[in-house]
LOLUM-50373 format. One line per 10 residues: number of its first residue (from 0); their letters; for each residue x, y, z of C-alpha. Coordinates in steps of 0.2 Angstrom, whole numbers, always signed. Example, Ala and Ser with C-alpha at 12.3 -4.5 7.8 and 13.67 -1.06 7.14 Angstrom:
// LOLUM-50373
0 = as = +62/-22/+39 | +68/-5/+36
END
This chain:
// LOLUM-50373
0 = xxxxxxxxxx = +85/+115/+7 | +80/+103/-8 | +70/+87/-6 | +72/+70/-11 | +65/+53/-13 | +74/+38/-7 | +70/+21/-15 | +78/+6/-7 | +77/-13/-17 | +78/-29/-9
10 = xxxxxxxxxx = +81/-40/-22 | +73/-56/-11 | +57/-66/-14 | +52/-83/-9 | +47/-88/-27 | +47/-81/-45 | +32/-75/-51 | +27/-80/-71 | +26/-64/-75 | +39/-53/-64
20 = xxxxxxxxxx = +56/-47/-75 | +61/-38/-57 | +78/-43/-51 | +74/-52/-39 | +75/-70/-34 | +75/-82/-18 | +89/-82/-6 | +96/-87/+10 | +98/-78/+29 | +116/-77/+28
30 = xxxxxxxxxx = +114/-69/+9 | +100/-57/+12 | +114/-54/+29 | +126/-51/+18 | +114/-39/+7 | +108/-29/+21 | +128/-25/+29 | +132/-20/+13 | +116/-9/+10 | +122/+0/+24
40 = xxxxxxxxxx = +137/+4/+20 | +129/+13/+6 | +120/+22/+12 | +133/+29/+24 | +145/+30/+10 | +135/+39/-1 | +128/+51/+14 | +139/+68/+10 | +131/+68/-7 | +116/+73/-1
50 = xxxxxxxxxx = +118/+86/+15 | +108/+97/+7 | +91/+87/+4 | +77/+83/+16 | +72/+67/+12 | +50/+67/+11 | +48/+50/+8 | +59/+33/+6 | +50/+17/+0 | +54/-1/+1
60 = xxxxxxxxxx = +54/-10/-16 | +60/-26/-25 | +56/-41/-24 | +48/-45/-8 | +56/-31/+6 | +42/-40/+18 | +54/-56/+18 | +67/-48/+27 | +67/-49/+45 | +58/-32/+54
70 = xxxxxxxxxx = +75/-30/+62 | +85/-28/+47 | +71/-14/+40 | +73/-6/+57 | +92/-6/+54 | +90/+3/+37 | +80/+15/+43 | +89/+21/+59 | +105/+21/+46 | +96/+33/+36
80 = xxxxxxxxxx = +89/+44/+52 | +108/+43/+57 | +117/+51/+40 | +101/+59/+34 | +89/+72/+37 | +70/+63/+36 | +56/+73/+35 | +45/+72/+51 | +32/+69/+40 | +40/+55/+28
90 = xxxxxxxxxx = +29/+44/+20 | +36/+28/+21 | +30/+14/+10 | +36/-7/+13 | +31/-19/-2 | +24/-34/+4 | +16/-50/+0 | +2/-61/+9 | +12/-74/+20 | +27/-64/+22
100 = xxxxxxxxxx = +23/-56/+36 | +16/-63/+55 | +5/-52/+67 | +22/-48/+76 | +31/-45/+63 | +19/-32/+58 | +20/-25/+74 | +37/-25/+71 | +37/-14/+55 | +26/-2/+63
110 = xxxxxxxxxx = +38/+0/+78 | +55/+3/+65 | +43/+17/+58 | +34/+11/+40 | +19/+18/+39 | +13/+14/+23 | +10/-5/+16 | +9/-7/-3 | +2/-26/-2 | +1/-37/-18
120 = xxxxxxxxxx = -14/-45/-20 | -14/-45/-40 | -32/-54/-39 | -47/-59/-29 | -48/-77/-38 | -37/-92/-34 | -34/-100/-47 | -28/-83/-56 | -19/-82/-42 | -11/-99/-42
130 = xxxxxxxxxx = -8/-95/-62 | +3/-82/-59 | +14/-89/-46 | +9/-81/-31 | +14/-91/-16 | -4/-86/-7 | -21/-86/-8 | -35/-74/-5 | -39/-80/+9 | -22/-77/+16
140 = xxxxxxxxxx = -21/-61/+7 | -36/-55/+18 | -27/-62/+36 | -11/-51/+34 | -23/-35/+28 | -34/-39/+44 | -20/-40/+54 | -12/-26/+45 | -27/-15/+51 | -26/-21/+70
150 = xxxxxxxxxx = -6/-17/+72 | -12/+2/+67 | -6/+4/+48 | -18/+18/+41 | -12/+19/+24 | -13/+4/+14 | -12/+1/-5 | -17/-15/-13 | -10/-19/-31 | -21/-30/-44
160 = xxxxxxxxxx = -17/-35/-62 | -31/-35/-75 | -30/-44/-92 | -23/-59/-88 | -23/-77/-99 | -40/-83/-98 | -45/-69/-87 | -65/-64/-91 | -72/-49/-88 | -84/-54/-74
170 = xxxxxxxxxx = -69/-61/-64 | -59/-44/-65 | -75/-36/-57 | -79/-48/-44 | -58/-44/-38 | -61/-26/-40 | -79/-28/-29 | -71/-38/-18 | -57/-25/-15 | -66/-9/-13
180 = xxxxxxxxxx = -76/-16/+2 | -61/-17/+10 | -57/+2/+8 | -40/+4/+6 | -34/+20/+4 | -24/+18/-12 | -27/+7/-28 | -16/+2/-40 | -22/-8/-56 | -12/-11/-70
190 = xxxxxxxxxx = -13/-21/-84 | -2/-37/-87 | +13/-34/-99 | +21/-49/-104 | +40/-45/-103 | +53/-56/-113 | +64/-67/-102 | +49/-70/-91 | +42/-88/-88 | +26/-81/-95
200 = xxxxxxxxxx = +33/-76/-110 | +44/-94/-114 | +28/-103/-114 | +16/-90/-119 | +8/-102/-133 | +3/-114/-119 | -5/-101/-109 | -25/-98/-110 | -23/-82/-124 | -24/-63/-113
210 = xxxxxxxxxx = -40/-53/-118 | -37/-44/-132 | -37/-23/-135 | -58/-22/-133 | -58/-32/-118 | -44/-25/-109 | -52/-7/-113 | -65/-16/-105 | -58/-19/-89 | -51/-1/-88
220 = xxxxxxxxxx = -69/+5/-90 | -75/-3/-77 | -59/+0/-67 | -63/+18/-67 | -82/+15/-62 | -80/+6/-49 | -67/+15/-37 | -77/+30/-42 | -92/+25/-38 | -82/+18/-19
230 = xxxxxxxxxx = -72/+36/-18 | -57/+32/-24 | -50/+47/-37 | -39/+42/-52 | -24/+55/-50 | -11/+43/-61 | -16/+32/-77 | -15/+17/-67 | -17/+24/-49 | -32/+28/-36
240 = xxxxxxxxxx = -32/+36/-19 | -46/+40/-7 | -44/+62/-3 | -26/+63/+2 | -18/+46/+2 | -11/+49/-14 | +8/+41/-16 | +18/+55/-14 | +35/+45/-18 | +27/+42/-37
250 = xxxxxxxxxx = +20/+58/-36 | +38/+67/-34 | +44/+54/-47 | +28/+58/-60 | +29/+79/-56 | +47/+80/-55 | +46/+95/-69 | +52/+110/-59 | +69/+101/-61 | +80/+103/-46
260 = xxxxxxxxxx = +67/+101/-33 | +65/+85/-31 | +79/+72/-33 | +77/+52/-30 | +93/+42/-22 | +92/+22/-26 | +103/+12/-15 | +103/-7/-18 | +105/-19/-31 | +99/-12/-47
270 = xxxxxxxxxx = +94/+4/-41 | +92/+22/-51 | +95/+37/-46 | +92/+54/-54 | +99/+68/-44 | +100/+85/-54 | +102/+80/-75 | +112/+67/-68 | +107/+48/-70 | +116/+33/-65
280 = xxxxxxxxxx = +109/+12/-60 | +118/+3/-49 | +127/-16/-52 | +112/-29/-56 | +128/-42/-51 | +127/-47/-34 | +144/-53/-30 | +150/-38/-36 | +138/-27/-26 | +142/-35/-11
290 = xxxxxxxxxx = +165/-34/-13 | +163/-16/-16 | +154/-10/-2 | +166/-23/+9 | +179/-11/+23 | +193/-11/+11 | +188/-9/-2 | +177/+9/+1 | +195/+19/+2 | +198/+18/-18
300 = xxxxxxxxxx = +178/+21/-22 | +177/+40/-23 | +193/+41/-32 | +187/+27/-45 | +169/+36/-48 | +178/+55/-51 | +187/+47/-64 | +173/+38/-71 | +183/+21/-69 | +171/+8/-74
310 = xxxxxxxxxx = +177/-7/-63 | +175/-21/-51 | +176/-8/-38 | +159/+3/-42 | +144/-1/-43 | +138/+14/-53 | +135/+10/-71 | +126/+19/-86 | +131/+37/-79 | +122/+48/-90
320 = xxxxxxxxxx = +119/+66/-90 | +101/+71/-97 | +101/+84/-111 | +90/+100/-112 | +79/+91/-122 | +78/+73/-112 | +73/+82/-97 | +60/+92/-108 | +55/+74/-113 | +54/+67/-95
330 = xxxxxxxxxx = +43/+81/-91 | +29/+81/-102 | +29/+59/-104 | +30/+59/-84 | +18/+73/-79 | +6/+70/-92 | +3/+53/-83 | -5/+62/-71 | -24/+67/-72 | -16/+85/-68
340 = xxxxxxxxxx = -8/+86/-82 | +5/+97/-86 | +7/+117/-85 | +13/+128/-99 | +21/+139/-87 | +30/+128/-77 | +36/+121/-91 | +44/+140/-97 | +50/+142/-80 | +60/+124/-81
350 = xxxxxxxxxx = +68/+125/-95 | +64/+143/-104 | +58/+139/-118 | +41/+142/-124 | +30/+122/-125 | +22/+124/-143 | +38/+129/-149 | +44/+112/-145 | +29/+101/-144 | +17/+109/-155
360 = xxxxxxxxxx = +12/+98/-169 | +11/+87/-157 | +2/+94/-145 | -10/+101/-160 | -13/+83/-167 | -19/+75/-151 | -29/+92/-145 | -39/+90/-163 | -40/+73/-160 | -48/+74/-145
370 = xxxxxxxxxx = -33/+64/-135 | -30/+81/-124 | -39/+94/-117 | -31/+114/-111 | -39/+122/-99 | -32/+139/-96 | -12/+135/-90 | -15/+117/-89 | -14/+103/-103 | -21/+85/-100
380 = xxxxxxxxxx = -26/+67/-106 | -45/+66/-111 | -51/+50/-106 | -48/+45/-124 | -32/+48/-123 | -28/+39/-109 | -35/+22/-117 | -21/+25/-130 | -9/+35/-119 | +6/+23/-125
390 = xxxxxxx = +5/+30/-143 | +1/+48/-137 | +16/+50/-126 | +26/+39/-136 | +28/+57/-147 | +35/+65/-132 | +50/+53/-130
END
């Protein structure tokens, strides 16, 4: 039996944040209704594709998954228990937002089986907040995670964003002071990339300028400090976990190297999925998302993907299979985010070839440098390799 990650995206939020290059928007009932019906079918559709796989973990991104209704996230899920085999033990994660979700409608989650919320906060100051979009305050923010701990979720990541315009250095610390009391279990902090098409970046020369390299380093330092000292372990560049609440549907995505073992299935607008060295992404077009997966028209789909038709009637697009040495790539860029690092044997055993044979001058370069560290099977980022890890892992790609 192999395993298998499940993303599902819900492409719906209330409002566009400034900085978010997602595909995702506002929408009405009857559309995210629309969305939901043809979600399902799929996920039925695409269900004898994967008879083989347990599925360990399935998580809810987008957009906002919270402004669904519980019921439609309780239909998805019982879709999936119906044409797949879920772990017992399935980790499984809903994005949400502050003032997306009621007292009953977390009760309501709960009930349709999520049992892990991934709530973004992005900061602990208001007028940050307020900045960046985000259609609550921290003051809201702490109602839905205080009512998130009364319904019974024990598994809670919060997300924050450092090095924003005009951000100082003291007001990334009082968010991260004011955070760790809370104890989540699981952290994540990144810092703020400015993606084109964004509203951020159309006016970025009326913004407050971001904080430049020094001070972002900065940030990360103290970053680190902090959740260590409040028991959180870095296991990811950006990510931090109390002992055992870890993500473990990045961590499949991040130590996918033994390739075959663990697959991901996307279903949604948008979505990827890798399954074996296959890649594919779904239809980032709505309207036509929503006709294929209509009653008549599923009877022509199969047909139209075996002949890799590229139509109105798939939504399948950039179907690509990974070379030897793209999934070589994947394996050392990916697991090499990880504070674990990456193993010389597993990399033989993946792909059997010998690692310094294929990466060695590179490997050298940063080990000299000081950017790596081996220690016996194992090779890793330094902590001074992570604060330039972009360049370092850029000669893995």
């Amino acid at each position: 039996m192999r395993s298998m990650g499940v993303y599902i995206h819900i492409p719906f939020c209330i409002q566009k944040c400034v900085y978010c290059d997602f595909l995702s928007g506002p929408a009405t009932r009857q559309r995210q209704q629309e969305y939901v019906d043809a979600l399902l079918r799929e996920i039925v559709w695409e269900s004898k594709h994967y008879a083989v796989y347990t599925v360990k973990t399935i998580f809810f991104g987008g957009g906002t998954p919270s402004v669904l209704e519980a019921g439609d996230i309780a239909r998805i899920l019982d879709c999936l228990r119906e044409h797949y085999r879920i772990d017992a033990d399935a980790e499984i994660t809903l994005e949400m937002n502050p003032g997306t979700a009621a007292w009953d409608k977390l009760v309501n989650f709960k009930q349709a089986g999520i049992n892990r919320f991934s709530i973004g906060l992005q900061s602990a100051d208001n007028t940050e907040l307020k900045m960046l979009g985000r259609i609550h305050t921290y003051e809201a923010f702490l109602q839905t995670y205080h009512q998130a701990r009364e319904a019974g979720f024990a598994n809670i990541n919060i997300d924050l964003m450092s090095a924003l315009p005009g951000q100082h250095i003291e007001n990334w610390v009082r968010t991260l002071e004011k955070v760790v009391a809370l104890q989540p279990e699981h952290i994540s902090a990144y810092s703020l990339i400015i993606e084109e098409g964004t509203q951020l970046y159309e006016h970025r020369d009326t913004w407050a300028p971001v904080p430049d390299e020094e001070e972002d380093r900065q940030m990360y330092q103290e970053t680190k400090r902090i959740l260590a000292e409040h028991g959180y372990r870095r296991y990811e560049i950006s990510n931090y976990a109390k002992h055992g609440f870890e993500c473990r549907h990045n961590c499949i995505y991040w130590q996918r190297g033994v390739w075959h073992t663990a697959d991901f299935a996307g279903f949604g607008l948008g979505a990827s999925s890798t399954v074996g060295n296959w890649r594919w992404e779904n239809t980032k077009e709505m309207e036509r998302y929503l006709t294929v997966f209509q009653e008549h028209n599923l009877k022509q789909y199969d047909s139209r993907l075996a002949k890799n038709i590229s139509s109105e009637r798939t939504v399948k697009e950039a179907v690509t299979r990974l070379s030897h040495l793209e999934q070589m790539a994947e394996f050392m860029f990916l697991g090499l985010r990880m504070m674990e690092g990456v193993s010389k044997q597993e990399f033989a055993d993946s792909f059997e070839a010998d690692i310094n044979e294929i990466y060695g001058s590179a490997l050298q370069k940063w080990l000299q440098m000081g950017m790596m560290a081996q220690e016996g099977d194992i090779i890793m980022l330094t902590d001074a390799g992570i604060d330039v890890s972009n360049t370092v892992l850029s000669d893995f790609v």
